[in-house]
MIRONU-456506 format. One record per residue: y, x, z of N, C-alpha, C in turn; residue number from 1. Coordinates in steps of 0.05 Angstrom, whole numbers. Layout:
<mimars>
MIMAR|n_py|n_px|n_pz|ca_py|ca_px|ca_pz|c_py|c_px|c_pz|n
MIMAR|Y|X|Z|Y|X|Z|Y|X|Z|NUM
...
</mimars>
This chain:
<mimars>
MIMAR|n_py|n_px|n_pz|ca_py|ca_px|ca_pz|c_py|c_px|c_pz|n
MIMAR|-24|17|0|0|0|0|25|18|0|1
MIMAR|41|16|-17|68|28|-14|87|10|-12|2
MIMAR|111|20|-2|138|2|15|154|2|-15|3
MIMAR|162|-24|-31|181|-29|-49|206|-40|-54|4
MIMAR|223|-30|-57|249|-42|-48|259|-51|-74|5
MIMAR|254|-83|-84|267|-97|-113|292|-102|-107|6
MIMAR|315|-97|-123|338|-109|-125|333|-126|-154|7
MIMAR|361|-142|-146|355|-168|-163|330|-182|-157|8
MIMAR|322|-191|-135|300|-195|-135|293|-235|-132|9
MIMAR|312|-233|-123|325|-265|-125|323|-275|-164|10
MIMAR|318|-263|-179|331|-273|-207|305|-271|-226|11
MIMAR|302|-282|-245|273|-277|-260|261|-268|-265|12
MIMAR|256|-242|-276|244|-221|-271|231|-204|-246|13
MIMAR|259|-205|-231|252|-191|-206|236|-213|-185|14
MIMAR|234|-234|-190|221|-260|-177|186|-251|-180|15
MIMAR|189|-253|-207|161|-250|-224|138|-215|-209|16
MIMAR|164|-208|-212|161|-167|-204|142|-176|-175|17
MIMAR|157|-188|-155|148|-191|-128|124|-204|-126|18
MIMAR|114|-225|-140|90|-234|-139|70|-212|-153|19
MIMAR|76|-200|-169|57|-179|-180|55|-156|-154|20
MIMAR|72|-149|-154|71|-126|-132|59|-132|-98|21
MIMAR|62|-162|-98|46|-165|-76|21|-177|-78|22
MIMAR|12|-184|-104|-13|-185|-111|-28|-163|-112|23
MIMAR|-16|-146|-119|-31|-120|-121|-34|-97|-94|24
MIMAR|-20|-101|-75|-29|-101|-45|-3|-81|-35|25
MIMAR|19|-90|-44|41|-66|-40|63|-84|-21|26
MIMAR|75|-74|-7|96|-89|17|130|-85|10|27
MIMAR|142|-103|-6|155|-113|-15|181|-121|0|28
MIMAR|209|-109|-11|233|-119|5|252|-129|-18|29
MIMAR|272|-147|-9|284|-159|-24|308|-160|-20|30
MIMAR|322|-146|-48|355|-152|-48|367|-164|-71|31
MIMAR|382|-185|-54|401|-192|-89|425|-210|-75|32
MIMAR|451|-203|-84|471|-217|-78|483|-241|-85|33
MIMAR|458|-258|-96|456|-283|-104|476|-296|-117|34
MIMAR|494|-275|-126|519|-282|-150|504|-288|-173|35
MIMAR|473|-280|-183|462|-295|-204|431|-307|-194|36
MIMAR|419|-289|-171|401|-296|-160|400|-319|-142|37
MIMAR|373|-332|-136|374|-358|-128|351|-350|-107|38
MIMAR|360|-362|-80|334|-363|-64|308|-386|-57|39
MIMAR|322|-399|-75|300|-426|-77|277|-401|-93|40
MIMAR|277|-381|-118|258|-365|-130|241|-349|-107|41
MIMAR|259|-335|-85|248|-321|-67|229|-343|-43|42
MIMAR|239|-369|-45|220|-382|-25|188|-393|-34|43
MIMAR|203|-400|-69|171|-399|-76|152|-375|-83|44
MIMAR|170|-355|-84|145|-330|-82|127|-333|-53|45
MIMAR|141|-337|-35|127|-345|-12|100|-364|-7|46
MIMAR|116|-378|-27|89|-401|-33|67|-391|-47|47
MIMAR|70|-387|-65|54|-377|-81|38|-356|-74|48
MIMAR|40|-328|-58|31|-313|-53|24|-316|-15|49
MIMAR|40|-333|1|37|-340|31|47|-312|45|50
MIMAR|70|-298|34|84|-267|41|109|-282|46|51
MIMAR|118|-276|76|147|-272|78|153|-244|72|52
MIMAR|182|-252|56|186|-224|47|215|-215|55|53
MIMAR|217|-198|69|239|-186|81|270|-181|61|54
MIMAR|282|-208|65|308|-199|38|341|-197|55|55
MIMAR|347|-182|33|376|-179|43|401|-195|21|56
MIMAR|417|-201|35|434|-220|16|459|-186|12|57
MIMAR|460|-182|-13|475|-146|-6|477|-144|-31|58
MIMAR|507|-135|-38|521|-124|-66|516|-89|-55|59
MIMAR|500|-79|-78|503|-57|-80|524|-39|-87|60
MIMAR|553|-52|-103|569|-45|-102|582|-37|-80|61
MIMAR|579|-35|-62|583|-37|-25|568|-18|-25|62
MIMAR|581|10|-19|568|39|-9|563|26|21|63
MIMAR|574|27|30|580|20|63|548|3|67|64
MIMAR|544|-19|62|518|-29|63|493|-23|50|65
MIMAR|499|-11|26|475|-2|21|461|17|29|66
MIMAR|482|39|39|473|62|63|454|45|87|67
MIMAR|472|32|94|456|18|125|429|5|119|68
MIMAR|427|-6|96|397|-24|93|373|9|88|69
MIMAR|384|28|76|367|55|82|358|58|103|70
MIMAR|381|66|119|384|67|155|356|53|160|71
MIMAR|363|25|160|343|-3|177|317|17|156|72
MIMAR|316|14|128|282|22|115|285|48|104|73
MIMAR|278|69|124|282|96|109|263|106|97|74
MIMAR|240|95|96|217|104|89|206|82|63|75
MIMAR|227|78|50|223|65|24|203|80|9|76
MIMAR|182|76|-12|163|83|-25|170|89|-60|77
MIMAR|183|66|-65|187|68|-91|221|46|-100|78
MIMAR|230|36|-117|246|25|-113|247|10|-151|79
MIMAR|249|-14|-151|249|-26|-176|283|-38|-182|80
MIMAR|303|-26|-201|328|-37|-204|325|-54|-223|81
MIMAR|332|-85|-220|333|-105|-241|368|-117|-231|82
MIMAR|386|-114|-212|405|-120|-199|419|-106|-220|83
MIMAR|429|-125|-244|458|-117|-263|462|-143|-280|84
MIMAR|487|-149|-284|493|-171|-298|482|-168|-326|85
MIMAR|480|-192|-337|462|-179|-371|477|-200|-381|86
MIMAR|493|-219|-394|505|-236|-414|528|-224|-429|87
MIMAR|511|-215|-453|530|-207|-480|556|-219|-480|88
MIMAR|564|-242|-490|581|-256|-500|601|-248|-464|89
MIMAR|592|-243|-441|607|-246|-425|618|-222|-412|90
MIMAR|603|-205|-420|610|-178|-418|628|-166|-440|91
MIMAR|628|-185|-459|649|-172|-485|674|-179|-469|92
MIMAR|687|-210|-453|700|-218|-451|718|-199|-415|93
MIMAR|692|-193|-407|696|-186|-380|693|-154|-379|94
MIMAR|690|-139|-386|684|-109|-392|683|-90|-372|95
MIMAR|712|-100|-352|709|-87|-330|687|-89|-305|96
MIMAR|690|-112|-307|662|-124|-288|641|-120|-295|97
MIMAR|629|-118|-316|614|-111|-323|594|-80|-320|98
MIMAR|630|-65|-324|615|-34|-316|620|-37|-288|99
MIMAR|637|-49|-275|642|-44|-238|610|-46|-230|100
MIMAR|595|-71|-245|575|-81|-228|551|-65|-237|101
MIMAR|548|-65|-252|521|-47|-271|512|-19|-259|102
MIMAR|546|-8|-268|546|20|-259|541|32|-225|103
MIMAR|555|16|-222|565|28|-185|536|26|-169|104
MIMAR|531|2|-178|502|-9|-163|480|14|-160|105
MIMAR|482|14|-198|457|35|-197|462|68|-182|106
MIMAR|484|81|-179|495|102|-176|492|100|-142|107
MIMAR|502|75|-127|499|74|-103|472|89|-95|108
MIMAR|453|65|-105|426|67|-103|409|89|-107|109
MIMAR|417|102|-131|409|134|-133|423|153|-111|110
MIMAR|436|152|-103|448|170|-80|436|169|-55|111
MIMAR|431|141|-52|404|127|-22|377|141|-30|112
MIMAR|377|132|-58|343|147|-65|342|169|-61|113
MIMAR|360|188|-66|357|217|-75|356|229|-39|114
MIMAR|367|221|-18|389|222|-4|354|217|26|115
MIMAR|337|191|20|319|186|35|299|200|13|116
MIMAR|292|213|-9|270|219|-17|251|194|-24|117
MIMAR|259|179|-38|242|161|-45|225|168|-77|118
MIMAR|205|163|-76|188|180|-105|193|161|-122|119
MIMAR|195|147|-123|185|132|-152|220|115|-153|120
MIMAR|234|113|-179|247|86|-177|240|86|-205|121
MIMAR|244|53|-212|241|48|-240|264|29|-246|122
MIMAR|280|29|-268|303|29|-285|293|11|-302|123
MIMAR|309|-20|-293|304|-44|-320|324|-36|-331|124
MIMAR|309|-33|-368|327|-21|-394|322|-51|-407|125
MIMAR|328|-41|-434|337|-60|-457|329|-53|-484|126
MIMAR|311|-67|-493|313|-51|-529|334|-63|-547|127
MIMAR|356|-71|-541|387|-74|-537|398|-44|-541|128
MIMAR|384|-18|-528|398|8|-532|396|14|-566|129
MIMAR|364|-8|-572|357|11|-601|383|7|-624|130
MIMAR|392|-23|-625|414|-33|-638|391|-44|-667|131
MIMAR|403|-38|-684|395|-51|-708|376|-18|-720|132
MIMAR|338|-25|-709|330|0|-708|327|6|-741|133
MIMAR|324|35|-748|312|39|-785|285|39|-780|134
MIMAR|269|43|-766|241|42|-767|226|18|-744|135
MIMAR|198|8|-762|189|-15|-750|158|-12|-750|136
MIMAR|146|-11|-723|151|-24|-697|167|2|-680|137
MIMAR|185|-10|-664|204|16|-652|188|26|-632|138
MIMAR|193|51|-634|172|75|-610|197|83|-600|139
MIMAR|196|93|-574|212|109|-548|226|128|-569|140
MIMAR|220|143|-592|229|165|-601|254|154|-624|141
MIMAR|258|126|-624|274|123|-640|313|120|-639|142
MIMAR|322|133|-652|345|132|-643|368|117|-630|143
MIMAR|375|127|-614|400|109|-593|431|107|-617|144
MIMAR|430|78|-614|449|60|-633|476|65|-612|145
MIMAR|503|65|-637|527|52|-621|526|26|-608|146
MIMAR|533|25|-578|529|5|-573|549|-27|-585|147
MIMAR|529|-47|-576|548|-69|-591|563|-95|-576|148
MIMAR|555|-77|-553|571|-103|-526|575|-80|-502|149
MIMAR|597|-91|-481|595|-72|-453|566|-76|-447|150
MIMAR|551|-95|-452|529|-98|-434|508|-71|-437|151
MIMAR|506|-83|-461|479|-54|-482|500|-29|-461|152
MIMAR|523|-28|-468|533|7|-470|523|3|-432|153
MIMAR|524|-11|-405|527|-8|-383|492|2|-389|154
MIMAR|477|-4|-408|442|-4|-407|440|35|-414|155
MIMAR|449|37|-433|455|71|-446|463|86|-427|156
MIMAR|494|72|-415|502|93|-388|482|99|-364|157
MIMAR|474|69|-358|448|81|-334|426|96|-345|158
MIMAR|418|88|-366|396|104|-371|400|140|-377|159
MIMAR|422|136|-385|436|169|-372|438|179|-351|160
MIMAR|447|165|-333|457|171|-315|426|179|-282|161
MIMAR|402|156|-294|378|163|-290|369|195|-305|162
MIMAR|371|196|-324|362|216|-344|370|245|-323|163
MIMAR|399|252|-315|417|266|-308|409|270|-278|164
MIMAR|395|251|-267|388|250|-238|361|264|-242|165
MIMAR|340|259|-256|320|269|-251|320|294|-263|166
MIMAR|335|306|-274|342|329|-277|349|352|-250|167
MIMAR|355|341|-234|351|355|-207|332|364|-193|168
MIMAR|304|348|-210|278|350|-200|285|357|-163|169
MIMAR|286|327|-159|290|327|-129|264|312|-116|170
MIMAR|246|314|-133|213|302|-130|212|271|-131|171
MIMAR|236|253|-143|232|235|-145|239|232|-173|172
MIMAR|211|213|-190|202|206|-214|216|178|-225|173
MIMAR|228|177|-246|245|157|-265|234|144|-274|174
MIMAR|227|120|-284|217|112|-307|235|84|-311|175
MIMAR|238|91|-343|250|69|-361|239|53|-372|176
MIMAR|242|26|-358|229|10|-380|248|-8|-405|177
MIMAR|242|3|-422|264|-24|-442|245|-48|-449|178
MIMAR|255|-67|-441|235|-92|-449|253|-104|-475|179
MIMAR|231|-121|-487|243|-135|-510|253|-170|-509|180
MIMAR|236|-175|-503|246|-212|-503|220|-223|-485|181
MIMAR|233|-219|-456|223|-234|-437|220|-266|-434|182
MIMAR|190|-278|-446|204|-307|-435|169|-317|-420|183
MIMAR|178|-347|-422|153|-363|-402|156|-368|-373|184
MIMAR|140|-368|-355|141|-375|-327|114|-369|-313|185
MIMAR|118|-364|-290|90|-365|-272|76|-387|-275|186
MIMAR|46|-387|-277|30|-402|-283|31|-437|-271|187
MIMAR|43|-421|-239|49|-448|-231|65|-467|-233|188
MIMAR|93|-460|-232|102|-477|-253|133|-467|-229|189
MIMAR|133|-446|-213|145|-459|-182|159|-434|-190|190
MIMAR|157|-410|-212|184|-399|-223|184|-387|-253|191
MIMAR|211|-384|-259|217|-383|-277|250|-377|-290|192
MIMAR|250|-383|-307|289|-378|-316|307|-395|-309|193
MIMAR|322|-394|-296|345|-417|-281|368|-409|-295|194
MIMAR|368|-424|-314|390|-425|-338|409|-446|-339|195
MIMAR|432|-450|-333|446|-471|-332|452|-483|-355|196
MIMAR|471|-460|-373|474|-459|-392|455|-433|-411|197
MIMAR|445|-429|-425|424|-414|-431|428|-398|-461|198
MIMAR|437|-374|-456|436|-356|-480|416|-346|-495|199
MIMAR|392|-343|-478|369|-336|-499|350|-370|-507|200
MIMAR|340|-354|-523|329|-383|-541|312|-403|-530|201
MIMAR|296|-388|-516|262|-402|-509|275|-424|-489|202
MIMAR|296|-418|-468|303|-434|-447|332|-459|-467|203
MIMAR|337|-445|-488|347|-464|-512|330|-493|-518|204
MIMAR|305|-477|-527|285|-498|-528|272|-516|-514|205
MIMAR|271|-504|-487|255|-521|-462|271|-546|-464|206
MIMAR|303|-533|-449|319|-555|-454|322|-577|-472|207
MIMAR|323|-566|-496|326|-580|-525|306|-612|-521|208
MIMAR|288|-598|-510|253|-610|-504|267|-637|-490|209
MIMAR|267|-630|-471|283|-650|-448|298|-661|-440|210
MIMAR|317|-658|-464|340|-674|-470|375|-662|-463|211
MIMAR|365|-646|-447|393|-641|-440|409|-615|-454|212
MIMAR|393|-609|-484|417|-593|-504|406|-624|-521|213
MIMAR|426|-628|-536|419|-655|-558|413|-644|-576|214
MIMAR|414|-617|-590|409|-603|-611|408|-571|-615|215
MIMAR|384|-563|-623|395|-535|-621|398|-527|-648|216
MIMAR|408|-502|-657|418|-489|-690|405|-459|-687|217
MIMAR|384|-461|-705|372|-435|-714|391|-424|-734|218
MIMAR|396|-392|-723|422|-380|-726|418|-365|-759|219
MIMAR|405|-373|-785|404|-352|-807|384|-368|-816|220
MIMAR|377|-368|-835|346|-377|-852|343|-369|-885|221
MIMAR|367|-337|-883|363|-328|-905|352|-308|-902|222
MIMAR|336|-295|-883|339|-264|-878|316|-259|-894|223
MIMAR|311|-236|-893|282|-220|-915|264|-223|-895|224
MIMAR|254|-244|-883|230|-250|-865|208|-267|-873|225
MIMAR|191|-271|-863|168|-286|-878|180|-318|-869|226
MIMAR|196|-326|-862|208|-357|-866|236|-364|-864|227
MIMAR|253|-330|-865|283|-327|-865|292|-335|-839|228
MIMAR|287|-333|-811|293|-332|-795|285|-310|-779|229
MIMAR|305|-298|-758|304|-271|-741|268|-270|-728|230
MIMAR|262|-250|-727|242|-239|-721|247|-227|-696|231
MIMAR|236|-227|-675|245|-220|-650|210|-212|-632|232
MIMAR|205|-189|-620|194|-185|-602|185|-191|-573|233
MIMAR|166|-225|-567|168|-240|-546|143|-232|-520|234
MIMAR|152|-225|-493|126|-215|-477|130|-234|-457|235
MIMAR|109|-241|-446|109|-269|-423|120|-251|-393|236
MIMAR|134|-265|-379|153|-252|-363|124|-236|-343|237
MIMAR|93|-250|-334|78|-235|-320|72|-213|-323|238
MIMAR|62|-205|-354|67|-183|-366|86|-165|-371|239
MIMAR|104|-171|-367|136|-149|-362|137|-143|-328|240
MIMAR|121|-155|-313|124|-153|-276|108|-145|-276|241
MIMAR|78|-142|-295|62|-119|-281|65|-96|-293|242
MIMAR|76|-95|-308|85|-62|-313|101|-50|-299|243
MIMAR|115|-59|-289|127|-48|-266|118|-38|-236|244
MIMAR|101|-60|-239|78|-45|-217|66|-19|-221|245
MIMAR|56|-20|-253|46|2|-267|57|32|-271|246
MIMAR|80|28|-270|95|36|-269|98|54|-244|247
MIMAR|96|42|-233|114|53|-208|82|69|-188|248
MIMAR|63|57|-197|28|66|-183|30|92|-195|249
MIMAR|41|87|-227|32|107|-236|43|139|-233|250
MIMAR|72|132|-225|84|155|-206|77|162|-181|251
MIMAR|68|150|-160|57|146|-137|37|163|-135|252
MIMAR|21|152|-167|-9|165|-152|-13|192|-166|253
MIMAR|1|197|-191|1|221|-203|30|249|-189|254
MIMAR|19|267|-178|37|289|-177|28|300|-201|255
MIMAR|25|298|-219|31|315|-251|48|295|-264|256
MIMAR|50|262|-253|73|251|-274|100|260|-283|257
MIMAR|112|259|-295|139|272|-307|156|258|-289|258
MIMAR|181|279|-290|199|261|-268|218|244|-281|259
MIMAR|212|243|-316|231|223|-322|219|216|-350|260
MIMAR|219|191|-349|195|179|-375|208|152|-386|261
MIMAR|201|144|-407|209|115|-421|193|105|-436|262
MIMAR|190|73|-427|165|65|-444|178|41|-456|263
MIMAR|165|24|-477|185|1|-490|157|-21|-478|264
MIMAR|161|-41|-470|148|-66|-464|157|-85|-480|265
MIMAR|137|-94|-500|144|-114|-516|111|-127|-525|266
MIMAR|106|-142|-540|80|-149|-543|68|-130|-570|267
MIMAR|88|-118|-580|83|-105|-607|83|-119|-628|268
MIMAR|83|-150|-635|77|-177|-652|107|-181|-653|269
MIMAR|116|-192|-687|142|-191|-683|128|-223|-697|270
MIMAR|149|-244|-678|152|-277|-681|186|-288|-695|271
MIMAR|173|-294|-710|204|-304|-716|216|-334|-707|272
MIMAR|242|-339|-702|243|-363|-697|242|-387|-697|273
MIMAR|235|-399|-717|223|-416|-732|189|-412|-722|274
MIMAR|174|-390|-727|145|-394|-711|142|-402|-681|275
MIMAR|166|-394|-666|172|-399|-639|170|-422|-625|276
MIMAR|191|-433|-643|194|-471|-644|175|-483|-658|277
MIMAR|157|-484|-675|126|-486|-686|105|-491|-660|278
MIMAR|112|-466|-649|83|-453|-630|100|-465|-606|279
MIMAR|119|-478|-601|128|-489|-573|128|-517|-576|280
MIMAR|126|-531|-605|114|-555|-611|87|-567|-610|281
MIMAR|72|-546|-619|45|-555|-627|33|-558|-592|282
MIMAR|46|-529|-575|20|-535|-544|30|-551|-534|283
MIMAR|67|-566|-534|74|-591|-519|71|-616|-522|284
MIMAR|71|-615|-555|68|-641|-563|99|-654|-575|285
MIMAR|115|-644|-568|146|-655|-565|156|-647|-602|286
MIMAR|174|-651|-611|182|-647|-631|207|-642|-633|287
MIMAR|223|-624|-635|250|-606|-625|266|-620|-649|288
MIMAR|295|-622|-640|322|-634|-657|325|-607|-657|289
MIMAR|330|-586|-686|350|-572|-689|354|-570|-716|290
MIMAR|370|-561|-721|387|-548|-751|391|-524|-763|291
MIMAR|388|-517|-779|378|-493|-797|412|-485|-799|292
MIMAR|430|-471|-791|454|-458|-795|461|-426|-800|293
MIMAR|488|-422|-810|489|-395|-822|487|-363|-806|294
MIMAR|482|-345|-811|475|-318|-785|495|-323|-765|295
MIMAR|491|-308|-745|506|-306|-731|516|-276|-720|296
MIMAR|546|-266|-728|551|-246|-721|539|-219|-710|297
MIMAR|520|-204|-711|513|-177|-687|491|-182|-691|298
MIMAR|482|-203|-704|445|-213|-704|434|-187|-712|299
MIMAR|412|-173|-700|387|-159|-723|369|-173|-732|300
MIMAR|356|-171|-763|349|-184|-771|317|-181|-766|301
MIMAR|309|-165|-752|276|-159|-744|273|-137|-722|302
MIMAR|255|-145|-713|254|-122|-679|232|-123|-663|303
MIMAR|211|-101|-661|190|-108|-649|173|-85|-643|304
MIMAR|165|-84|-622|164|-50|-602|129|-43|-615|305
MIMAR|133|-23|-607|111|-4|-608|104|5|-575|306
MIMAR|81|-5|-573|88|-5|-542|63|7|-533|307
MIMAR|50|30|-549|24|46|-543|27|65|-527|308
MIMAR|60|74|-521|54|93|-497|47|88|-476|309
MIMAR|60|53|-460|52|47|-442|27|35|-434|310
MIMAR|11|28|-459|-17|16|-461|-30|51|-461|311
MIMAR|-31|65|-468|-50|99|-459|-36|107|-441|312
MIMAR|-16|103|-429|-6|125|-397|-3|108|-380|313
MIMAR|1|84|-375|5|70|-353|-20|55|-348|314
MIMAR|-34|59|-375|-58|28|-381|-56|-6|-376|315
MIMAR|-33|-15|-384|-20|-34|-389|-24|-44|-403|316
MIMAR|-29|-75|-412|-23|-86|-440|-25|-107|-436|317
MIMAR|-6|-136|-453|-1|-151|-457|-26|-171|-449|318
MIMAR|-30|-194|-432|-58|-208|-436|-46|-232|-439|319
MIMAR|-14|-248|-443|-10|-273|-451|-6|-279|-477|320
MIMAR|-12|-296|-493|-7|-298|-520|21|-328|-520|321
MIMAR|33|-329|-547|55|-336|-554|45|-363|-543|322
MIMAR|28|-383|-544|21|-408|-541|23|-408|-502|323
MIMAR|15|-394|-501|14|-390|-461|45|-388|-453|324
MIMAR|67|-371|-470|95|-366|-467|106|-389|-464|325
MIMAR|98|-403|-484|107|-440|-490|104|-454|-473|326
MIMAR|79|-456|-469|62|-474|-445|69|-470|-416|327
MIMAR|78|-446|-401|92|-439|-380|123|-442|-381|328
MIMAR|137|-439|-403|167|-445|-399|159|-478|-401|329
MIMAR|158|-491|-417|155|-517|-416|137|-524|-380|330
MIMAR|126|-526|-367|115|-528|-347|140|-525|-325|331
MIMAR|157|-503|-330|175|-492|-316|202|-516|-314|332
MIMAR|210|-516|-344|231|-543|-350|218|-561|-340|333
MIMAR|194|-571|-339|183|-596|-328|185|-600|-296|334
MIMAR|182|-573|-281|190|-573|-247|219|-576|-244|335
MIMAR|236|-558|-258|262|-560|-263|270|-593|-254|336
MIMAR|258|-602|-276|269|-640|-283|269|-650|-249|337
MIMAR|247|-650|-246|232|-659|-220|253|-653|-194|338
MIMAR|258|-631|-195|279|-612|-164|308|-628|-173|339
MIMAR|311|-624|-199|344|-642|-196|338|-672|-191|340
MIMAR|315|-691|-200|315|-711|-181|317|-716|-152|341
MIMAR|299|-703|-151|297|-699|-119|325|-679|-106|342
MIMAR|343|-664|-118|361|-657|-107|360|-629|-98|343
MIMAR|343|-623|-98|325|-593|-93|350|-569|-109|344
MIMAR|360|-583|-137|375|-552|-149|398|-576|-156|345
</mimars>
């Protein structure tokens, strides 16, 4: 068992992270300053797994506190950062906040790590760094794009700024994960994406499903794809939380691992949008209102990982398929419906 300290852990991903990591027999702490995180996510991990889990309500931007939560757990094990704002469109608008929050957080946090000797941390990335890649399926070796929002560039700076730290070889090991297009829900139905308003697609669709978008607009349907819509790289959110486990064992248990590594998490299968909404029709049953409309600005028109480093060095690999992605976000919108009757969200 090793001691793990999730930030963001309140928010989807890092929700998902905690049930894996305490499935797998590791003792789990929790931070997130619930400016996007929700603790209704952290109460049903509880359920789900029957773990109270020790959380702190704490902006890491706050040297002053993040020092002290060391203090209280000095003997941290490993440490998983998912705690940074991620909305494109809002980070173009907001820039500064964007780097205040992204940056500082993670920089705090490396200073605690470096500072208590903690071995392992692992760094949620973005294949957002690759930009609009020239070669397909993208491998770790492919070149870093100008970025195309504050958000991507706050993803490039940390991943530097990690890069630059383990360069001290201060015996604590890095690893990057860039994921591609996280979607779906825990099996049970009790978490998932809490999207109010909802920038990525799949939580477009749930909604769409259930009435409360009246329509959604597939963004291009001229592109050079096999049905002229974007091609995008989709991994079921369980599968992006056990790699991180993987991740993080795999520093743990290897003293020959490198102290600074990057792997891409994606399913390797590139889905285009139009197959998406197909394959989120056929396992619900429901039949989606949307409209075929013109690109949309910054779009890439295809994107989809190569993700064999982390399937031979971590021994990782994908075990949900696109129909299971569907079937768990829809399950998820379906609990959703349920809690705002009842008053619950």
């Amino acid at each position: 068992m090793a001691k793990i300290l999730v930030t963001g852990a309140c928010g989807y991903i890092g929700s998902h992270t905690l049930v894996d990591l305490i499935n797998n027999g590791h003792d789990v702490i929790s931070v997130d300053n619930l400016s996007r995180g929700y603790l209704l996510l952290l109460e049903n991990v509880k359920k789900i797994t029957g773990v109270t889990i020790p959380h702190y309500t704490l902006d890491l931007t706050d040297k002053k506190n993040t020092a002290l939560l060391f203090e209280e757990h000095p003997n941290i094990d490993g440490i998983i950062h998912f705690a940074a704002f991620k909305w494109v469109g809002e980070s173009v608008q907001q820039p500064l906040r964007y780097y205040h929050n992204n940056l500082l957080s993670l920089i705090h946090l490396l200073e605690e790590a470096s500072k208590y000797k903690v071995q392992s941390f692992v760094f949620s990335s973005s294949c957002s760094v690759y930009g609009n890649p020239d070669h397909l399926p993208v491998t770790e070796l492919e070149s870093i794009k100008e970025a195309q929002s504050p958000y991507a560039s706050t993803k490039q700076m940390g991943e530097t700024i990690c890069k630059d730290v383990a360069a001290q070889n201060t015996g604590m090991k890095i690893s990057l994960l860039r994921y591609f297009n996280p979607v779906g829900s825990h099996e049970s139905g009790l978490l998932g994406d809490l999207q109010e308003k909802p920038e990525n697609l799949v939580p477009v669709i749930t909604q769409t499903a259930i009435g409360k978008i009246n329509k959604m607009y597939v963004h291009g349907n001229d592109y050079a794809t096999r049905d002229g819509s974007c091609i995008r790289d989709y991994i079921h959110v369980m599968d992006i939380a056990h790699a991180h486990t993987k991740a993080l064992e795999f520093t743990l248990q290897h003293a020959a691992a490198p102290s600074f590594d990057i792997y891409n998490l994606g399913s390797g299968n590139g889905v285009s949008v139009l197959e998406l909404i197909h394959a989120f029709e056929k396992v619900t049953g429901k039949t989606l209102s949307y409209e075929l409309g013109p690109r949309r600005p910054g779009d890439v028109e295809a994107v989809y990982a190569d993700c064999s480093k982390a399937q031979s060095i971590l021994n990782w690999e994908c075990k949900y398929s696109i129909d299971q992605m569907m079937e768990t976000a829809w399950r998820w919108e379906e609990q959703l419906a349920v809690w705002r009757t009842e008053g619950t969200i």
